[in-house]
C-alpha positions in Angstrom: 29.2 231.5 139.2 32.8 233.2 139.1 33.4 235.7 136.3 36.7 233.2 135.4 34.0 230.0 134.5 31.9 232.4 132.8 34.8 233.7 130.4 36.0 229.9 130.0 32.2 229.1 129.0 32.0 232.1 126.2 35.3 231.0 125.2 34.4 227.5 124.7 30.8 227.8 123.2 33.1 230.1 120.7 35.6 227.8 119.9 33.2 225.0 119.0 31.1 227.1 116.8 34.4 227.9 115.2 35.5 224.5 114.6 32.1 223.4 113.1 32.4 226.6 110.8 35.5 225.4 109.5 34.7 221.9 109.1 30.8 221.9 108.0 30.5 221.0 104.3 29.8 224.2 102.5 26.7 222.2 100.4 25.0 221.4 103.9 24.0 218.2 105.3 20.6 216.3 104.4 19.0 213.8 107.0 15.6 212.4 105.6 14.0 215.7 103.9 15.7 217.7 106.4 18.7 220.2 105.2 20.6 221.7 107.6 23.3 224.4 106.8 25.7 226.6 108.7 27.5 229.7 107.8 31.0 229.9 106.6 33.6 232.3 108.3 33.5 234.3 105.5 29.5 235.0 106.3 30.2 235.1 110.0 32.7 238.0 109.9 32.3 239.8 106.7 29.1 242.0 105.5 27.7 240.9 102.2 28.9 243.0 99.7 25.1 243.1 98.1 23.6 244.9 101.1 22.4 248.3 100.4 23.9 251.6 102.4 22.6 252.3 105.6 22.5 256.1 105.1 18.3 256.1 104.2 18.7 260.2 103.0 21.3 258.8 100.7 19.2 255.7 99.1 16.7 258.2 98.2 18.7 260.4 96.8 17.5 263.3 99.0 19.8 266.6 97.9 20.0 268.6 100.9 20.7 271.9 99.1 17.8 271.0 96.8 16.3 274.6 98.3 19.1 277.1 97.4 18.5 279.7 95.3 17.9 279.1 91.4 19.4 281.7 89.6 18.0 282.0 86.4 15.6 279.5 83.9 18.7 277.4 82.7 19.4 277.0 86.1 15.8 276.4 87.3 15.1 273.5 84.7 18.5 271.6 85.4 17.3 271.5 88.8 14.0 269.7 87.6 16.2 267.4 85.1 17.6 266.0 88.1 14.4 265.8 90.2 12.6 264.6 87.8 15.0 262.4 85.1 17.9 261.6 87.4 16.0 261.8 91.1 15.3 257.8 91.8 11.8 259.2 93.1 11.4 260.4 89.5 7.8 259.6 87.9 7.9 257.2 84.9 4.8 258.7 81.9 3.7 257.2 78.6 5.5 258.0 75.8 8.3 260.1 78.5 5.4 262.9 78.5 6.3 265.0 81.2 3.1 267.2 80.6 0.8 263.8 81.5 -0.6 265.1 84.9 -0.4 269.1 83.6 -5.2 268.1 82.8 -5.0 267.5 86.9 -2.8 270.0 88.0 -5.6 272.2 86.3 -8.6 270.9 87.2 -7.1 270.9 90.7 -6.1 274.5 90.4 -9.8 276.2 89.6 -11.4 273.6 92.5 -11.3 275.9 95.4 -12.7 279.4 93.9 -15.3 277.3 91.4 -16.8 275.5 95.4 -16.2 272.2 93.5 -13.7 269.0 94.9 -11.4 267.0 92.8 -11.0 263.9 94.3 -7.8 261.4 94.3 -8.4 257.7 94.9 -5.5 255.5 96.7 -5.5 252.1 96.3 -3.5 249.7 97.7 -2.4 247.2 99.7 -1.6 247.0 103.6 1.5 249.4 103.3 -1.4 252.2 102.8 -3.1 251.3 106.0 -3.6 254.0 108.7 -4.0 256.4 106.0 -0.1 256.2 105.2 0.8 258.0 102.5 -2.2 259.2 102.0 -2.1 261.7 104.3 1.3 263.2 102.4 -0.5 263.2 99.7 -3.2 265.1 101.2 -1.6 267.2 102.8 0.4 268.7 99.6 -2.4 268.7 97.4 -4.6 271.0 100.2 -1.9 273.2 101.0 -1.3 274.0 97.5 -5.2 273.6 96.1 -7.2 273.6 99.1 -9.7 271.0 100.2 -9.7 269.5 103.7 -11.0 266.7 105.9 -10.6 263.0 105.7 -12.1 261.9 102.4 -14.1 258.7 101.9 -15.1 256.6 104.7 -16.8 253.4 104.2 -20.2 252.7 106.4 -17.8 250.8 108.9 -14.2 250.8 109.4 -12.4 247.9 110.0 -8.9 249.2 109.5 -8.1 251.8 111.9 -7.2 255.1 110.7 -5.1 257.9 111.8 -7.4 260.6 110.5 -10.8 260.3 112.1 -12.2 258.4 115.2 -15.4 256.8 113.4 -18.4 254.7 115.4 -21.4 253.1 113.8 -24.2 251.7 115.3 -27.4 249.3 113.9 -26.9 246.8 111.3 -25.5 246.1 108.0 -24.2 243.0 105.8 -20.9 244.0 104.6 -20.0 243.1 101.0 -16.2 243.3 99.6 -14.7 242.4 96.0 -11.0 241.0 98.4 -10.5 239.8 101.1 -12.4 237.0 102.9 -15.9 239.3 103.1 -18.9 238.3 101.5 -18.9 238.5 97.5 -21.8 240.1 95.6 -23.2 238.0 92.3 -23.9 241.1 90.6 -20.8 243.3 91.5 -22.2 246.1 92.7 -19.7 247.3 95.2 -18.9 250.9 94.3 -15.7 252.9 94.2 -14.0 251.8 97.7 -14.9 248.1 95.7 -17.3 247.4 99.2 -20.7 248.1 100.0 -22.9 247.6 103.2 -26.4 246.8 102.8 -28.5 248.3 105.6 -30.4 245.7 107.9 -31.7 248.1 110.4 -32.0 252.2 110.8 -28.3 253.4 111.0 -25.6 255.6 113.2 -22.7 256.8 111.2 -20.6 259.2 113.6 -17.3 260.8 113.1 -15.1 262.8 114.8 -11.7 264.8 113.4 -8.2 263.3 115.4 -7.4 265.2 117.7 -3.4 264.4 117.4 -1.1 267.6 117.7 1.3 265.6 114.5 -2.0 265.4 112.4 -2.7 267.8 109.8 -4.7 271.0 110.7 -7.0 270.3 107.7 -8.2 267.1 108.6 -9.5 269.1 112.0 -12.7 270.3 110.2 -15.1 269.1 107.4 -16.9 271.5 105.4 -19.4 269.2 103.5 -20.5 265.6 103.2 -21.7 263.3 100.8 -23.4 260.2 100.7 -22.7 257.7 97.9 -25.9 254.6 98.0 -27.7 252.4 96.0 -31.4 253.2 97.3 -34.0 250.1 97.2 -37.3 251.6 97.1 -38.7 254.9 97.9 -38.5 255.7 101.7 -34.7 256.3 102.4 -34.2 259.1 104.6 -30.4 260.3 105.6 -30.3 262.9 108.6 -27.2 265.0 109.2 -26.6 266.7 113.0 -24.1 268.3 114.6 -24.6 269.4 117.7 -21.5 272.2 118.1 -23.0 273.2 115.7 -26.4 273.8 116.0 -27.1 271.8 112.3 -29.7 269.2 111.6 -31.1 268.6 108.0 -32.3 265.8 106.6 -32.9 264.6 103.0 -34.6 261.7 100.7 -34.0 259.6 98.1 -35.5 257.3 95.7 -34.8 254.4 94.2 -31.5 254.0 92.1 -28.1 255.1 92.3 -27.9 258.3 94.9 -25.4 261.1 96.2 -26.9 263.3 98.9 -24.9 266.4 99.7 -24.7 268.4 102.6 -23.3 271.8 103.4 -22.4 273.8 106.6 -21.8 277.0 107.4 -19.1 277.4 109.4 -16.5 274.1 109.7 -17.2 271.4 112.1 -15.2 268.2 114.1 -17.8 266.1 114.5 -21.0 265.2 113.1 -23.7 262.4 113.0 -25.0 260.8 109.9 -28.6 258.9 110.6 -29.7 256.2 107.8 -33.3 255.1 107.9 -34.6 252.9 105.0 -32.9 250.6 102.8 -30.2 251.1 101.0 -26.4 249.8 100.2 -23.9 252.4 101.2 -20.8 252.7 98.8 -19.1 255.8 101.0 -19.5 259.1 102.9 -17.4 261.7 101.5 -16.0 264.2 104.7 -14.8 267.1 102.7 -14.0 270.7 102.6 -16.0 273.1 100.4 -14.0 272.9 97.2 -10.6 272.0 96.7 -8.9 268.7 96.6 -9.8 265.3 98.5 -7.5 262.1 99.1 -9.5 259.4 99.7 -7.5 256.3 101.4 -8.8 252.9 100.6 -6.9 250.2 101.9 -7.5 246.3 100.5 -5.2 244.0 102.9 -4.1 240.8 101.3 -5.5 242.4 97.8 -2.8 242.0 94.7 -5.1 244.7 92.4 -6.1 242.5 90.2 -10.2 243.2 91.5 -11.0 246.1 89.6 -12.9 244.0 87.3 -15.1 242.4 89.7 -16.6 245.5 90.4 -19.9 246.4 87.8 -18.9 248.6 85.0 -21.8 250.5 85.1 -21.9 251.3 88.3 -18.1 252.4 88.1 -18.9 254.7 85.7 -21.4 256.6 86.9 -19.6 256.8 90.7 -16.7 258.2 89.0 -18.4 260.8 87.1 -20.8 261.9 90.3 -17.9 261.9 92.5 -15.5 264.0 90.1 -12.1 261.4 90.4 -9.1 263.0 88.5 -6.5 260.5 89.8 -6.3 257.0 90.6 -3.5 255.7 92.5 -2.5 252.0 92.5 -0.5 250.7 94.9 0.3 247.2 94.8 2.5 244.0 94.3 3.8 242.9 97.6 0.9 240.6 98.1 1.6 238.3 95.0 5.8 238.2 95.5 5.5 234.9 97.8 3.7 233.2 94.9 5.7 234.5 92.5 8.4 232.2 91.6 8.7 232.0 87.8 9.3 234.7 84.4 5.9 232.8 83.6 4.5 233.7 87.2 5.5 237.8 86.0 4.3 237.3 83.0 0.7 236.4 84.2 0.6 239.0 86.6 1.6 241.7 84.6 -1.3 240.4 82.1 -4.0 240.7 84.7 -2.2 244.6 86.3 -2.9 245.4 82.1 -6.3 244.2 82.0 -7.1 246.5 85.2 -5.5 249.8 84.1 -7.0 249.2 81.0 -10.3 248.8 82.9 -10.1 251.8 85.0 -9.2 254.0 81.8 -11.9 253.1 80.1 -14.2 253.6 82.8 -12.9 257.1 83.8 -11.3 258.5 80.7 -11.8 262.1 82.5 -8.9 260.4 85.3 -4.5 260.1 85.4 -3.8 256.9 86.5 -0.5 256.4 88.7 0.7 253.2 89.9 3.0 252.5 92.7 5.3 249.6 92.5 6.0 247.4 95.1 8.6 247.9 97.8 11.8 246.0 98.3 10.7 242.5 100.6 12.9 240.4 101.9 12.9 236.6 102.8 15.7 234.4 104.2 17.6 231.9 101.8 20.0 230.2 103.4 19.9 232.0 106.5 19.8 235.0 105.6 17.4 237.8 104.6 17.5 238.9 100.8 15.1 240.1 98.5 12.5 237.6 96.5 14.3 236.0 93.8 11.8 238.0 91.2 10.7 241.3 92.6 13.4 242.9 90.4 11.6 241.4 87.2 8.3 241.9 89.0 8.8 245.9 89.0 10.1 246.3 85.9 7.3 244.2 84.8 4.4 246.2 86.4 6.5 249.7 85.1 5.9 248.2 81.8 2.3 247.4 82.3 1.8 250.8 83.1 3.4 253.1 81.0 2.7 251.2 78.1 -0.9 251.4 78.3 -1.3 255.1 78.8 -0.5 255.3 83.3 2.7 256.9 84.9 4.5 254.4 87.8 6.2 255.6 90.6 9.2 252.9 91.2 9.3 252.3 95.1 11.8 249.9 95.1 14.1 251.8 93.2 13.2 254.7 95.9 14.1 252.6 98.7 17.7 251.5 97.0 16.9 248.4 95.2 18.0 245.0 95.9 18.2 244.4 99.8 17.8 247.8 100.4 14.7 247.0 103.2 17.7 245.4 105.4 19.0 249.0 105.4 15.6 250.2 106.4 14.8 247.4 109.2 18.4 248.6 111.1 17.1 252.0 111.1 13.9 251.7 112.4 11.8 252.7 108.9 10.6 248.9 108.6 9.3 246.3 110.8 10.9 242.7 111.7 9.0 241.2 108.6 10.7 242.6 106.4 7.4 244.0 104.6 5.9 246.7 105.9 6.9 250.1 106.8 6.6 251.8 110.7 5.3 254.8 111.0 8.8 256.7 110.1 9.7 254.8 107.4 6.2 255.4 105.7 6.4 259.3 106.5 9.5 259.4 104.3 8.3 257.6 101.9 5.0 259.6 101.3 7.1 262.8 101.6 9.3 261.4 98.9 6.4 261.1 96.9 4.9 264.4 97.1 7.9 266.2 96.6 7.9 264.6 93.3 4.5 266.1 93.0 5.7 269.3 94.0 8.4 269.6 91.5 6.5 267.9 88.9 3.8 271.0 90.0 6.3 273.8 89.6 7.8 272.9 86.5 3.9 272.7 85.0 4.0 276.5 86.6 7.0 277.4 84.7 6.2 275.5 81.5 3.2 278.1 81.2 5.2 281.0 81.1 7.9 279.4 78.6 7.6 278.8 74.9 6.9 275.7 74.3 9.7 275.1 71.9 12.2 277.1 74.1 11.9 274.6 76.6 11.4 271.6 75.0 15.2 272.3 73.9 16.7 273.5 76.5 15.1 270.5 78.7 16.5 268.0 75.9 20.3 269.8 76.1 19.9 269.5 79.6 18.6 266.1 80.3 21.0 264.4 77.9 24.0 266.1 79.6 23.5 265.1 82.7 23.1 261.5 81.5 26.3 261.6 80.2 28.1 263.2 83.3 26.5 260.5 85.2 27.2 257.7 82.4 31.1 258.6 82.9 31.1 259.0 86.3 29.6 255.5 86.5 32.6 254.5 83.8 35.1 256.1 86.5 34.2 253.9 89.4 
């Protein structure tokens, strides 16, 4: 065809569309239950005036002379009022009680020279699969406190995971309190809220990534633990590695079991071998001593399952396996059913009833939960964000920090309200409008453990300052820069 029909064509097919954009009713057409709607000029050639910035740094907030040189204390804690009061990635505490995570910060700090590990528990939805965010988190926490390896891996893995290649081989019945797995009548699941009962003798083999972008501590485990629920008296669990020359094997009873193993010098690979029966709550693939970030991913879970899981057995997991911090991450997966102030209602009833579950169970533990991020759907057209995440966050912020956990406000960290558009353009979220890629994940668990890492130094400096001293000066301080920002905000 000549490039003159091809121009009249496009010039044409425009015109038309033009014409029915001026003359299609505004309120739509219906025909039988069908609507049908077409955009305005007004939406056709003008950007929405809602839509967030498409500068990401600058929807986080990220201050790129956050590093420069602090040149006295006054100085030092303004820069942590705005990290940590003004900074969108700011955490939320009970009662505004910046010392809330000072007991783990501790704990965490005498881990490595006392041989023992402090572990953290991540929860969550799909955004945490692949180890996301997780392995920020580890990665701060081990460079600061030491600890290495992947953490807790359950008997099999379904979910793939960035960390570790992992095989099994022989037979189990898996068990899960989500998802469409098998339920259990008695709720004996254990801490990763699954358990695998053994059918047959069993192969559990792992080996550290290999990836050049993964973290050199995940390379090489130190020790490893086996969390079970032992029927009867002949269980046997073998440990081998052949780099390294290592094979021991231990026994267990009946009951509630952790087996612990020890090497010598670091290893990438090992072989676990189960004989007996037995349900299998996790290995543990540590470091000796230090600080281990377990990732435990629940796809299509809304958190509300923590209840499910037997009390008893909770209990005594937690205290065995030494958890200072639980992490929730959820509320994406009940936005598309959430379509009321009384659907918010209920499920910031049943997010209460959980953390009040979890504190109960492991007193000894900080409790952080991670709001959703911003999702977006399309209403007339176009994509937005659900009518009630807004009221869904603040909801779940309440929920927490009124019954004794800090939050972590994601969707405030992304830029609020149709902020994920802004993140889809530039490649940090994928087509659904949901999940994070791999990019947009990185910066978001790097958001998140800077917040750590100030929160961290300030508990550093708060040691060597009078208590009083800095209570006032941080007071002075905070309420200033509210101001300067509450007249700037007058000004535009």
């Amino acid at each position: 065809m000549k490039s003159y029909k091809v121009l009249l064509f496009i010039i044409i097919v425009i015109t038309m569309l033009a014409l029915i954009c001026a003359f299609f009713p505004k309120e739509g057409i219906s025909i039988d239950s069908l609507h049908l709607r077409f955009p305005s000029f007004e939406k056709v050639l003008t950007r929405n005036s809602e839509e967030a910035d498409t500068d990401i740094d600058s929807l986080l907030g990220i201050n790129k002379t956050a590093d420069s040189c602090l040149q006295n204390s006054r100085d030092t804690i303004a820069h942590y009022v705005k990290e940590l009061s003004v900074n969108p990635a700011k955490f939320y505490f009970p009662s505004n009680n910046l010392s809330y995570f000072d007991p783990l910060f501790e704990t965490m700090s005498n881990a490595e020279q006392s041989g023992t590990t402090v572990r953290v528990l991540h929860y969550g939805d799909s955004q945490i699969e692949l180890d996301r965010l997780s392995c920020n988190l580890r990665s701060f926490f081990q460079e600061i406190f030491g600890g290495s390896g992947p953490g807790m891996l359950p008997l099999i893995q379904n979910i793939s995971t960035s960390s570790v290649s992992q095989y099994t081989a022989g037979g189990a019945t898996p068990y899960a309190a989500y998802g469409e797995t098998d339920r259990r009548r008695d709720g004996l699941y254990g801490p990763m809220a699954k358990c695998f009962t053994m059918n047959s003798e069993i192969s559990f083999n792992v080996t550290a990534a290999k990836s050049e972008q993964i973290d050199s501590n995940l390379k090489h485990f130190g020790s490893v633990k086996l969390l079970m629920n032992v029927h009867g008296s002949s269980f046997t669990a073998t440990l081998k590695s052949k780099a390294a020359g290592y094979e021991q094997s231990q026994t267990a009873s009946n009951g509630l079991q952790l087996l612990e193993w020890q090497f010598e010098n670091p290893v990438s690979n090992l072989r676990l071998n189960l004989q007996g029966s037995a349900d299998i709550y996790g290995i543990m693939v540590d470091g000796n001593g230090g600080v281990a970030v377990d990732n435990i991913p629940m796809r299509g879970c809304s958190g509300t399952i923590f209840t499910r899981i037997n009390d008893s057995l909770l209990v005594k997991s937690y205290q065995m396996l030494d958890i200072r911090l639980i992490i929730l991450q959820f509320g994406g997966n009940s936005m598309p059913s959430i379509n009321s102030q009384k659907a918010v209602d209920d499920y910031k009833a049943r997010i209460v009833t959980q953390i009040q579950y979890l504190k109960q169970l492991c007193p000894q533990a900080c409790i952080l939960f991670i709001g959703p991020s911003d999702m977006c759907t399309r209403y007339q057209g176009e994509m937005r964000t659900y009518t009630y995440l807004p009221a869904t966050v603040q909801a779940l912020h309440e929920a927490a920090t009124e019954n004794g956990a800090a939050f972590w406000n994601l969707y405030e960290v992304m830029g609020g309200k149709n902020s994920m558009i802004a993140w889809v353009r530039n490649g940090m979220a994928g087509s659904d409008y949901i999940h994070f890629t791999p990019g947009g994940a990185k910066k978001v668990g790097n958001m998140l453990s800077r917040s750590f890492r100030s929160l961290y130094e300030l508990y550093l400096m708060r040691k060597d300052l009078p208590k009083q001293q800095f209570n006032k000066l941080w007071h002075e301080l905070e309420n200033a820069i509210t101001d300067t920002n509450h007249l700037s905000n007058k000004a535009e």
